[in-house]
Phi, psi and omega in degrees: 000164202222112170291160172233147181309123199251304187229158179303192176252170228214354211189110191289311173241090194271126187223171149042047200284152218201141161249114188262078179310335177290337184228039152050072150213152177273133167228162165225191143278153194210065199314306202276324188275004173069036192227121138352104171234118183254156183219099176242173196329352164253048182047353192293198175248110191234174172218154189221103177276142189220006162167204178267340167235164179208093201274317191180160187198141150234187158315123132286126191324290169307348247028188187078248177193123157303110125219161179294105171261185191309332161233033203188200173200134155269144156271121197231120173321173164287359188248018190080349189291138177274135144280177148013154136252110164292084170002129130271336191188169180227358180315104169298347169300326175249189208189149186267168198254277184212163173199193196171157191227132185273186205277346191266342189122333200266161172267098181244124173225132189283194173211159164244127158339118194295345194239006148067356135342057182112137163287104172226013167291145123228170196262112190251160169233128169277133164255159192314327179283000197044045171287157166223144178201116182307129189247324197177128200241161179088035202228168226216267183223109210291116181252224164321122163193141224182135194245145192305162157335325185265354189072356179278358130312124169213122187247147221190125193249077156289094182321309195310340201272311167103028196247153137248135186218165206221112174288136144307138173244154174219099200308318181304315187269353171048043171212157163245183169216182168061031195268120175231171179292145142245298157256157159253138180258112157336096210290335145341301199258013151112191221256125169279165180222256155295172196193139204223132178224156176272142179314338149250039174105329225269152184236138173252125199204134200284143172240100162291126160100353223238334199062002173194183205233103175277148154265107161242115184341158169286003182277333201096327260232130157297140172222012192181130185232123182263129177250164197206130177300323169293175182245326194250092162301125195224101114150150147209213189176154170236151169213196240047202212270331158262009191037046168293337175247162191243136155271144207215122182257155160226206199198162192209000163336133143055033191270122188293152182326149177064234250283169202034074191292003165279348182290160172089008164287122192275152194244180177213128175255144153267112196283303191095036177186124189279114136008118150292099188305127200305161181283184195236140166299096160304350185245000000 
């Protein structure tokens, strides 16, 4: 399969795009310059600064939107207003990463070292009560995550490892365990990073540095490559109205002047398998 261009580019490190069905739009991130980029159905563009990073985001349940800024999380209304940021760590060395909201409601996001040096990531959870709780230390660079249908799954990306690995979830306790590989990416064909999964089990996982968007069966075994002009693939999501399509960010980070004039563009696939719908933010 062959992605195709959705939007100009638009965006310097473009992440974690979300379909925010209550209000029938695609949004990501323009991670590093810290800003909320919305696409909405009359094609524009809008854009919303929310700190020095703008790491990840879901939907919220009251409305509006969970995100991960640089060392915490905001909460921003259905009327747009941001609160407070609520602290996870002060290490000015790190910076949060990627997140995902398990089937209970809670928002869990990692965080990574800026000079990506050494496990000094770790993954925290927010809950809907506005609680924080180290879920897992020792991470490089926290990336894709996501949980199976029944929610008793939790699948999970520390790039540097080139692994997708797979939790026991325990939805009541919100923690995982039991953690082994399910695929591994060849490292030839770059770094896995975000992850999206399909109604049927299938994990869809953005390859930085790759030009594409891997499938991988619930089994682990590749099984379908989405290609991209760009090279530094960071994330993808399905959305629309069956959530038929995959949206797909890049990036054009630290990329030399002139080449890869598509990057930082978001691109669209039609996959031929509708999307598990991302969890929704309880709070």
């Amino acid at each position: 399969m062959k992605a195709g261009q959705l939007t100009d580019v638009c965006t310097y490190h473009g992440e974690g795009p979300i379909w925010d069905a209550p209000a029938g739009v695609l949004r990501w991130v323009d991670m590093l310059q810290g800003d909320i980029v919305t696409l909405t159905p009359a094609g524009e563009i809008h854009r919303r600064h929310v700190g020095a990073i703008a790491a990840a985001m879901r939907t919220r349940a009251a409305g509006g939107l969970v995100v991960a800024v640089e060392h915490g999380f905001v909460l921003i209304d259905g009327d747009g207003r941001i609160g407070p940021e609520r602290a996870a760590f002060t290490d000015p060395g790190c910076r949060m990463n990627e997140g995902g909201v398990d089937r209970q409601g809670r928002f869990f996001c990692g965080s990574m070292p800026y000079d990506q040096a050494g496990p000094r990531g770790v993954l925290y959870r927010f809950d809907p009560g506005g609680d924080i709780t180290v879920v897992l230390s020792g991470v490089t660079i926290s990336n894709g995550i996501a949980w199976s249908a029944d929610g008793e799954r939790m699948y999970y990306i520390d790039s540097p490892t080139h692994r997708v690995d797979v939790f026991d979830y325990d939805p009541a306790a919100g923690m995982p365990s039991g953690r082994r590989a399910l695929a591994l990416v060849d490292p030839g064909h770059g770094q896995p990073d975000g992850m999206a999964l399909d109604a049927e089990g299938g994990l869809w996982v953005a390859i930085f540095g790759g030009h594409a968007v891997h499938r991988y069966a619930p089994d682990g075994k590749l099984d379908a490559v989405v290609e991209l002009p760009a090279s530094q693939v960071t994330a993808c999501a399905f959305g629309g109205e069956h959530l038929g399509e995959l949206y797909i960010t890049t990036s054009r980070e630290n990329l030399p002047p002139g080449t890869e004039p598509q990057a930082g563009a978001v691109f669209q696939v039609t996959p031929g398998v509708r999307g598990l719908p991302a969890g929704t933010f309880a709070g």
